[in-house]
C-alpha positions in Angstrom: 161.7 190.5 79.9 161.7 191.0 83.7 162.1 188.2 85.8 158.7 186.0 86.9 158.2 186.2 90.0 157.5 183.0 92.2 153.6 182.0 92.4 152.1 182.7 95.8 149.3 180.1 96.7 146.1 180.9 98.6 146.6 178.3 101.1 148.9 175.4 102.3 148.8 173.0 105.0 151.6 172.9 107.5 153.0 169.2 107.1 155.9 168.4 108.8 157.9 165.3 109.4 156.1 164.5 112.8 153.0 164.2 110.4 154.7 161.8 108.1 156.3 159.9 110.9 152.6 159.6 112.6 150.7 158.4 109.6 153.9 156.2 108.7 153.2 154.3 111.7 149.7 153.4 111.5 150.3 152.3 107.9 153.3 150.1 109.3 150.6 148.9 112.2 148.0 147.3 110.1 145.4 148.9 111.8 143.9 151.3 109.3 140.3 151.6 110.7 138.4 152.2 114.2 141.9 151.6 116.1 143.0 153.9 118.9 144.4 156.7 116.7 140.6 157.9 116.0 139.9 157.6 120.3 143.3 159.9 121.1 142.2 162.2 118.2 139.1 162.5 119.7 139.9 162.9 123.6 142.3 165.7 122.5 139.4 167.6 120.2 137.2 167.1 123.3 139.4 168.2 125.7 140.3 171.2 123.3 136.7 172.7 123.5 135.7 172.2 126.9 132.8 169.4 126.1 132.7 165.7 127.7 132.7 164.0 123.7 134.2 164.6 120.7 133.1 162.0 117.7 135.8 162.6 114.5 134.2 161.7 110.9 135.2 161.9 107.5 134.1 165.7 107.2 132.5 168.9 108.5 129.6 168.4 106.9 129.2 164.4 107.8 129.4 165.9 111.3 126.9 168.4 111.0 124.6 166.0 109.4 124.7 164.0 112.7 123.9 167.3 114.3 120.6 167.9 112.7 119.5 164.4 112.8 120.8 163.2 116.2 118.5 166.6 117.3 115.5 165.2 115.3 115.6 167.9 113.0 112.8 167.5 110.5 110.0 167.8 107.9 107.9 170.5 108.9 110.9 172.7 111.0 112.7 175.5 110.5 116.5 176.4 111.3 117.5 179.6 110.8 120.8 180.0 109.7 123.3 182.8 108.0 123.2 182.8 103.9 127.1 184.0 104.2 128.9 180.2 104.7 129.8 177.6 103.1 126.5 175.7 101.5 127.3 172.7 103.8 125.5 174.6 106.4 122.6 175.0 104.7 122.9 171.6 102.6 123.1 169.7 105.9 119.5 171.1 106.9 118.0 169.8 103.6 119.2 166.4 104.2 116.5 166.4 106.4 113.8 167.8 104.7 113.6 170.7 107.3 113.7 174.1 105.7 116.5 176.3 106.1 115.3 180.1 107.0 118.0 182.4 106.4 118.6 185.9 108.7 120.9 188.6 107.9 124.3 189.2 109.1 126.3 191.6 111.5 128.7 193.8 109.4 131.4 193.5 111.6 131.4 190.5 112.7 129.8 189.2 109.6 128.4 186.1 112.1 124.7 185.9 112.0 123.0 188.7 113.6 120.8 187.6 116.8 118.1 190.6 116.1 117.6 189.0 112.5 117.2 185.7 114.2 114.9 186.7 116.7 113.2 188.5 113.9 112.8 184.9 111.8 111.5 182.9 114.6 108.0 181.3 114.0 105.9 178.7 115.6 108.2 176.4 113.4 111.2 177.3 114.6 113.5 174.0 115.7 116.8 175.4 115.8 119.4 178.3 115.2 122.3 176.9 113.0 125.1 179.6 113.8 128.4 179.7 112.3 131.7 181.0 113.2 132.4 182.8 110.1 136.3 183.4 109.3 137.3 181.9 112.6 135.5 184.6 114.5 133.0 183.5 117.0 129.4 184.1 116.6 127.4 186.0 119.4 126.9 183.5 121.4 125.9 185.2 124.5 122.9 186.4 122.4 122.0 183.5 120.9 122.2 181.0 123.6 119.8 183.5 125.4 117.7 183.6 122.2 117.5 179.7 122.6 116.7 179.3 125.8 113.6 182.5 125.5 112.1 180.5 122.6 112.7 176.8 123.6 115.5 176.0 120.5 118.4 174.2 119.6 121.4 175.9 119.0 124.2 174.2 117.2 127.6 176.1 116.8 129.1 175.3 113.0 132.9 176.0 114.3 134.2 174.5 111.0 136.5 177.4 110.3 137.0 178.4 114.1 139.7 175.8 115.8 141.4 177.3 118.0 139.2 180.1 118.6 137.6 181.4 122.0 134.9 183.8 123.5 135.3 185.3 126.6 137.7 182.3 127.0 135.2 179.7 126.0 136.8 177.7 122.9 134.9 178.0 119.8 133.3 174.4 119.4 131.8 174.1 122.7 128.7 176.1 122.8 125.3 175.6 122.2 124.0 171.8 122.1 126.4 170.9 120.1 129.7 172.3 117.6 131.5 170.9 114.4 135.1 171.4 113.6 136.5 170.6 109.8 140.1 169.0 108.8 140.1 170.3 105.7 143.6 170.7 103.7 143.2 175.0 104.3 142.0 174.8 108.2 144.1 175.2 111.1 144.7 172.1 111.3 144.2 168.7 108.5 143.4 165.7 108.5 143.0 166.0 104.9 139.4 165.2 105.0 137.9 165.3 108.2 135.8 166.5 111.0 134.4 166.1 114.6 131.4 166.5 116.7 131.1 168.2 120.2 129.2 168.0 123.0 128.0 168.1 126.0 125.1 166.1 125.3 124.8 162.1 126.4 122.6 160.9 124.2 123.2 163.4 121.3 127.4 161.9 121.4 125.8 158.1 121.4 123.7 158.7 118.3 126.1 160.6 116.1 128.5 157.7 117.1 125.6 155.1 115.6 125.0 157.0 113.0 128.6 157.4 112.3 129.1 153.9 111.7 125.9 152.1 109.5 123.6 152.4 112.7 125.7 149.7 114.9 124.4 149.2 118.8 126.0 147.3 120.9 125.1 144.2 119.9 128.4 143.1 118.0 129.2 144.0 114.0 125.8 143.2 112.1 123.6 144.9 114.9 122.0 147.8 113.1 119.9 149.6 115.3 119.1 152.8 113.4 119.8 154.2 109.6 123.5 155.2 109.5 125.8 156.2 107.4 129.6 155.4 107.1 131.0 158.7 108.5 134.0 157.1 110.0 137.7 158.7 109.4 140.0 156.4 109.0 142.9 155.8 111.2 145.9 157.4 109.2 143.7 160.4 108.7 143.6 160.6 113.1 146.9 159.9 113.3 147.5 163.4 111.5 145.0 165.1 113.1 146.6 163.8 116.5 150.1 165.0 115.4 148.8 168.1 114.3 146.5 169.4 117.4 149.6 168.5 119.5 151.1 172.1 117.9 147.9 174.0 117.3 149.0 176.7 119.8 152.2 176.9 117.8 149.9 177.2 114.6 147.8 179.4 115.8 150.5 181.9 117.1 152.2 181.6 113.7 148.3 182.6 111.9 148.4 185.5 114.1 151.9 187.1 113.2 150.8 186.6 109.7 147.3 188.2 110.3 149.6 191.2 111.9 151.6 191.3 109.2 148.9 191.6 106.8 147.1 194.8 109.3 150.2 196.8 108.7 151.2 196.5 105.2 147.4 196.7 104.1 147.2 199.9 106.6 147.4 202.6 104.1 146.0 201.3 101.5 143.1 203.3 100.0 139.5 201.4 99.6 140.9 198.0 101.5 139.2 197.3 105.2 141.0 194.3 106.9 139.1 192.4 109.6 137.6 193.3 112.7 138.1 191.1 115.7 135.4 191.6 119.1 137.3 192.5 121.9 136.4 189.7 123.7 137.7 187.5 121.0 140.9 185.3 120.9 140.9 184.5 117.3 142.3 181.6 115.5 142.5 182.9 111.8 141.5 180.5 109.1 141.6 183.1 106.2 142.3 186.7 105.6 139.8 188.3 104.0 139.7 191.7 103.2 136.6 194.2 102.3 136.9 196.8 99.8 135.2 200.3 100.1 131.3 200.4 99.4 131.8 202.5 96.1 133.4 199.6 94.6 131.2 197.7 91.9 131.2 194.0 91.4 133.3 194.8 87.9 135.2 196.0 90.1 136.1 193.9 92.5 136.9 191.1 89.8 139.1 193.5 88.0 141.0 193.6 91.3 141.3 189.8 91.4 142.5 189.8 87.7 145.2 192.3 88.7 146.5 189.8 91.9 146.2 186.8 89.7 148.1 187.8 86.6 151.1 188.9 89.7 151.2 185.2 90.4 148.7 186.2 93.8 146.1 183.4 94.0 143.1 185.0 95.7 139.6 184.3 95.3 136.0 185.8 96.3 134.7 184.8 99.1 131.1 183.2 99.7 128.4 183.9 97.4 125.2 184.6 99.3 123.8 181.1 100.1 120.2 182.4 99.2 120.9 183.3 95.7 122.7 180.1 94.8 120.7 178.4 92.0 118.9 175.4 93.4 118.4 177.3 96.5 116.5 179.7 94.6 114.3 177.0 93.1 113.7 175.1 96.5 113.0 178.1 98.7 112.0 180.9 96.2 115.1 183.4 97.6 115.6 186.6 95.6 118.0 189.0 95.4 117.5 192.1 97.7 116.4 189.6 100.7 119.8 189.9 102.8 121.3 193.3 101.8 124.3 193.1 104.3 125.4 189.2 103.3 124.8 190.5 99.5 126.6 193.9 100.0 129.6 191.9 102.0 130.0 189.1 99.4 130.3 191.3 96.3 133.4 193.0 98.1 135.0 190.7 99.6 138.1 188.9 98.5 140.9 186.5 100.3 144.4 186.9 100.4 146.9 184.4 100.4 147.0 182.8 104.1 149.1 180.2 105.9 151.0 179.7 108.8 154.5 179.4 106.5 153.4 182.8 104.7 156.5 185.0 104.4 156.4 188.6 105.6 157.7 189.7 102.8 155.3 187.5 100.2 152.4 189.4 102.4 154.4 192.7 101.8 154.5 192.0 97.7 150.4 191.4 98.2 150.2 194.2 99.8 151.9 196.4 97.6 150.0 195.1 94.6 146.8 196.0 96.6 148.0 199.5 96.3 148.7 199.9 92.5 145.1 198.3 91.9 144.0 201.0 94.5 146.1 203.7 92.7 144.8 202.5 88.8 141.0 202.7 90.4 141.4 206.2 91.2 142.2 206.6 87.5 139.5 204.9 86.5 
């Protein structure tokens, strides 16, 4: 029997002993809750994107939750919004009882495309949810113009984009308002977490109400408006602090990887890697790869079969939003309605990714990739 080779996960945050030391210390402190680790954490997110506030919560979609609401998004409005993300995007809508209208994506960017938004625009029409798919920025030239012609909101869902920049804007800081996540697989963790940005006054003061049971200013039982406990606690800021002190460093580190992955994956037959806008800096959260159009779904799961029983963890990436089952049910979606999100998600498939990733782990996936590619010609 040959030797078994070592597993490769899919992803794994970059902990290191500054981390420990920071989260050591507040646990030493006593102060586990709304101390002063959650106000640096959230003067260096806000200072990261561009914006005058930054209010850090317990997750991405707590923060995007505040979004909607702090915008008084509700019964009776739309949002349009991509059907290729994460459900939170949508999910975070229907906490409000407004009614998530879904447009098409842009192939290469796979962002939401602005001529299928402006397409979905009715009388309706509250906002544009956008989201920065992959940790590539989302047109936002196109849709902030799109906004302003029609009189809508525009919030930026930058869960997966931290770090990322257009035209040297950082991803987070455009529209009325962005998220970023702290999730264990992000650029950076806070092992559960998230933030909301702005520019916006009033729209900062009510997420941070709403953030914590409704409070004013009136002292610990004032509850001024329905709230929520949203809060991150203060060992969970005290990593994201040590962390976003080295995102640069992380970043740079994602980006080698990303190369790496270009150049072994180069020749492989049937495998597209990403395409980055050339006025993009990108931050990479994942790498997710496309394979060629005459692949079937069968096919594509075969593929994932072959890197998982190599010790390769990978994974398809984001079935269509629309055809999820309770989505169907609420908002009568059907297959056929999105061809580009549906014709993306049955080819799409993620590699192992993380900023530790060894070039030659990236190499054994890549080689892999091409005896799958060389078996499918036999088939």
């Amino acid at each position: 029997m040959g030797e078994k080779l070592q597993h490769i996960p899919l992803a794994m945050p970059d902990i290191r002993q500054a981390d420990v030391a920071a989260v050591e210390a507040v646990l030493r402190s006593g102060r586990l809750a709304l101390g002063p680790q959650t106000r640096a954490f959230e003067e260096a997110l806000a200072a990261h994107a561009g914006v005058r506030h930054a209010v850090a919560v317990n997750s991405g979609t707590s923060a995007l939750h505040l979004v909607i609401r702090g915008l008084e998004i509700g019964p009776g409005d739309e949002v349009i919004t991509t059907p290729f993300s994460f459900v939170s995007s949508t999910n975070c809508i229907l906490f409000e009882r407004a009614t998530p209208v879904f447009a098409d994506i842009d192939p290469v960017t796979l962002c939401i495309s602005p001529a299928a938004v402006e397409r979905a625009i009715t009388p309706n029409t509250k906002a544009i949810l956008a989201v920065d798919v992959f940790g590539h920025p989302a047109d936002w030239t196109a849709l902030e113009e799109l906004a302003r012609k029609h009189d809508l909101r525009l919030v930026e869902d930058s869960a997966e984009a931290l770090g990322s920049s257009l035209r040297g804007k950082p991803c987070g800081g455009f529209g009325d308002a962005g998220v970023f996540a702290f999730y264990p697989n992000k650029q950076i963790t806070t092992g559960e977490g998230g933030a909301v940005l702005t520019d916006d006054e009033t729209l900062a003061a009510l997420a941070r109400s709403m953030n914590d049971q409704g409070r004013g200013d009136g002292g610990w039982l004032n509850h001024v408006r329905l709230g929520y406990n949203y809060r991150i606690d203060e060992m969970s800021a005290a990593l994201g602090c040590s962390q976003i002190s080295r995102l640069d460093d992380v970043v740079s580190h994602l980006a080698t990887v990303a190369g790496w992955y270009e150049e072994a994956l180069a020749d492989v037959a049937d495998v597209q890697t990403p395409t980055v806008g050339e006025d993009v800096e990108m931050s990479w959260f994942v790498y997710v790869v496309r394979l060629a159009r005459m692949f079937a779904r069968g096919e594509r799961d075969a593929v994932l079969r072959g890197l998982q029983q190599e010790g390769i963890s990978c994974r398809d990436y984001f079935q269509p939003i629309h055809l999820q089952p309770y989505i169907r049910q609420m908002l009568g979606t059907r297959p056929g309605q999105f061809p580009v999100t549906e014709s993306i998600a049955d080819r799409t498939i993620a590699l192992p990714f993380y900023a530790q990733l060894a070039k030659e782990d990236v190499e054994r996936v890549a080689d892999a990739l091409h005896r799958l590619a060389r078996r499918r010609a036999a088939w």
